[in-house]
N, C-alpha and C positions, 0 to 999 in steps of 0.2 A: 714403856708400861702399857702403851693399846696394842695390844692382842688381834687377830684373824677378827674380824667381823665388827671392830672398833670397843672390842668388852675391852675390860680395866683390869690389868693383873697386878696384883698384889708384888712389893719386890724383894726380891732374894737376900737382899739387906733391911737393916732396923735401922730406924731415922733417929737420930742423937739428940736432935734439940727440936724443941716446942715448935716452932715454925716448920721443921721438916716434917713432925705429926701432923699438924692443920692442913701444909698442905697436901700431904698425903689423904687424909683419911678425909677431911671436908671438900676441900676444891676438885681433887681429884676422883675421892669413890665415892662423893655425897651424900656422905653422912652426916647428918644435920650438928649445927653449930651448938644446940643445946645438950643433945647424946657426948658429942666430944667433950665439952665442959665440964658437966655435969654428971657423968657418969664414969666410972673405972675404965681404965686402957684396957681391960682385959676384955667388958663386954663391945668395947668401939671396935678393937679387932675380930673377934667374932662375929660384927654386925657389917663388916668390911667383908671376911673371909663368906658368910651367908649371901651376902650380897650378889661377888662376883661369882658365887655356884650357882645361883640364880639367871644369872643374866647368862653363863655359859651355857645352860640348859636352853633357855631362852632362845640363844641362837644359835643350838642344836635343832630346836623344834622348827624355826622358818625355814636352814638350810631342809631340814626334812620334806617342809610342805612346798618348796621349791621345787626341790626333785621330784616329786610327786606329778607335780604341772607337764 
């Protein structure tokens, strides 16, 4: 699940039981323990999926300013 540059990707399968969501979505792409709780699986994976496009732009932009050097 870590990716080139140590990002977090998302996996090609669905987690079946409650423990495999936590520690998918909490431990792993941390996403806070009250969003997962308290909010619908629909916006936890959206908040997962924004996340890790985030952090892949992310380190798009160092590898960029690297090269630059």
């Amino acid at each position: 699940m870590k990716g080139k540059g140590g990002a977090v990707h998302l996996p090609d399968w669905e987690p079946k039981e409650i423990e495999d969501y936590y520690t998918l979505y909490v431990q792993i792409m941390g996403i806070s323990e009250d969003a997962f709780w308290y909010s619908d699986i629909g916006f936890v994976k959206t908040a997962a999926a924004n996340k890790q496009a985030f952090e892949k732009w992310m380190n798009r932009q160092s590898e960029a300013k690297r090269k630059k050097k």
